[in-house]
C-alpha positions as YAML, in Angstrom:
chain: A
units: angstrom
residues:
- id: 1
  name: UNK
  ca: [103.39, 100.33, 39.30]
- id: 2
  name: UNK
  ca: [105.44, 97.43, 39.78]
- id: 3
  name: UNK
  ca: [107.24, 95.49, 42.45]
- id: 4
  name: UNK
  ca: [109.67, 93.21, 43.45]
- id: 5
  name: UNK
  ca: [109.38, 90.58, 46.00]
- id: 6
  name: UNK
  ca: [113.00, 89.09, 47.90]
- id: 7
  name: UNK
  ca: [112.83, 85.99, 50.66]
- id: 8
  name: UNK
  ca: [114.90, 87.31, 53.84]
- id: 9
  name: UNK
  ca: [115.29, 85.26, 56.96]
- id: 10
  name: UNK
  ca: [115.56, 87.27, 60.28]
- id: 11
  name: UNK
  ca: [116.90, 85.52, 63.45]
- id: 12
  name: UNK
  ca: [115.97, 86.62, 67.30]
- id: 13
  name: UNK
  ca: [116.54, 84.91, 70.60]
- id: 14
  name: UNK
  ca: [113.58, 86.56, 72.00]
- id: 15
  name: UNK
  ca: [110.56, 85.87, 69.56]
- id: 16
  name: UNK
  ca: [109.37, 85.12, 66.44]
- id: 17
  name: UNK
  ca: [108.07, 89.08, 66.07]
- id: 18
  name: UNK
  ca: [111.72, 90.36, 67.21]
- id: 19
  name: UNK
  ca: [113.14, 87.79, 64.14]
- id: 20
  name: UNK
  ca: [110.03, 89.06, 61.60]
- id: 21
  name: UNK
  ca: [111.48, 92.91, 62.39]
- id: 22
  name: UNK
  ca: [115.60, 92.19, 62.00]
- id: 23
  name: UNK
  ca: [114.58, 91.32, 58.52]
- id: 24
  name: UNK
  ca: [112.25, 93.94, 58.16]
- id: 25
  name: UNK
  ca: [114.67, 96.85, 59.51]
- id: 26
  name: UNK
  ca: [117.25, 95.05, 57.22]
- id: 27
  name: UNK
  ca: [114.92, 95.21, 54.56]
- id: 28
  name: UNK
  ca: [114.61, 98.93, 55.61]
- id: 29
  name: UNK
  ca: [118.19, 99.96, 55.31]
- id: 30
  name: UNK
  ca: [119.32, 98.37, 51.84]
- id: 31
  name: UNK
  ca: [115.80, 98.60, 49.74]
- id: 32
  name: UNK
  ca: [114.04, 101.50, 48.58]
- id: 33
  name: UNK
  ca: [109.97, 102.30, 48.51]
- id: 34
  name: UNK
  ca: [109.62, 98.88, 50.52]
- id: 35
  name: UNK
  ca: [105.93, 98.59, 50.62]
- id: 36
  name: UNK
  ca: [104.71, 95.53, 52.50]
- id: 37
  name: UNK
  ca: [105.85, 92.25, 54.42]
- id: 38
  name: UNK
  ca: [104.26, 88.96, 53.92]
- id: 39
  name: UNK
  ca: [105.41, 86.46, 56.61]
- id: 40
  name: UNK
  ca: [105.96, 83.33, 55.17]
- id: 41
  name: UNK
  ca: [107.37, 80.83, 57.71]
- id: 42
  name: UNK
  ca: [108.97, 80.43, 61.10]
- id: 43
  name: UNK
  ca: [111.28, 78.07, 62.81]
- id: 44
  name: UNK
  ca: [113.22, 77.57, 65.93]
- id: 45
  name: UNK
  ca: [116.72, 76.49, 65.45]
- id: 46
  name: UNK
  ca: [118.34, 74.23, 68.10]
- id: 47
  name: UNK
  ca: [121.36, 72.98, 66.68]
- id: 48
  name: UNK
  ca: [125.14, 74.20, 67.22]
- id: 49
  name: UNK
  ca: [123.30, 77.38, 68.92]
- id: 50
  name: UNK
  ca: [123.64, 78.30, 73.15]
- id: 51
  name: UNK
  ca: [120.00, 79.18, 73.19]
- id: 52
  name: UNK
  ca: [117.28, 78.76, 70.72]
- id: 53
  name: UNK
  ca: [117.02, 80.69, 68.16]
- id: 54
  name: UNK
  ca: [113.45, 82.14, 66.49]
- id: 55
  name: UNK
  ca: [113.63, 82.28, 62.92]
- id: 56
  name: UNK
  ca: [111.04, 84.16, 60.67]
- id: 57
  name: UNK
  ca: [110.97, 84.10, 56.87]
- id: 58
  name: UNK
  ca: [109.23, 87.17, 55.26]
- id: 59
  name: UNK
  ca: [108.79, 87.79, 51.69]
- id: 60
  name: UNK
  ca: [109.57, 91.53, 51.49]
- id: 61
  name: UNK
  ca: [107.68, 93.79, 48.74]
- id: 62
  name: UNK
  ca: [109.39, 96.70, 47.03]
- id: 63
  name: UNK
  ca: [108.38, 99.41, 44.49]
- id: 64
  name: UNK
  ca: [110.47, 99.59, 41.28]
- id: 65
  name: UNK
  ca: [110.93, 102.89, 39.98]
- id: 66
  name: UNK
  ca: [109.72, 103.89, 36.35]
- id: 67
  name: UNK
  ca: [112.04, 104.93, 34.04]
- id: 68
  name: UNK
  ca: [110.32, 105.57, 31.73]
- id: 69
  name: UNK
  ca: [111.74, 103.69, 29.20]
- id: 70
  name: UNK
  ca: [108.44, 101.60, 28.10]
- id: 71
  name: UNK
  ca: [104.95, 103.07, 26.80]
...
């Protein structure tokens, strides 16, 4: 097996966890066989923003499919 591995940034203005799962459902909707989530880093953002804003970095893992094409 192999997989891939994108950075995705989710943003919440409830929690860190709520920020972790926008990118996560994101993740979800536009990559196939995702497997598992590594968090990598959070932040707070304060500027130009009404409220604060939680921000969660995740390294998202996917499988890539065989094709078959290698022995």
């Amino acid at each position: 097996m192999v997989y891939k591995k994108v950075n995705l940034t989710g943003s919440s203005t409830e929690s860190w966890e709520d920020a972790a799962m926008e990118a996560v459902e994101r993740a979800e909707t536009t990559l196939e066989n995702v497997k598992w989530v590594e968090v990598q880093g959070r932040g707070i953002e304060l500027a130009n923003v009404d409220e604060p804003e939680y921000q969660t970095e995740v390294e998202v893992a996917f499988e890539i499919e065989d094709t078959g094409g290698m022995s």
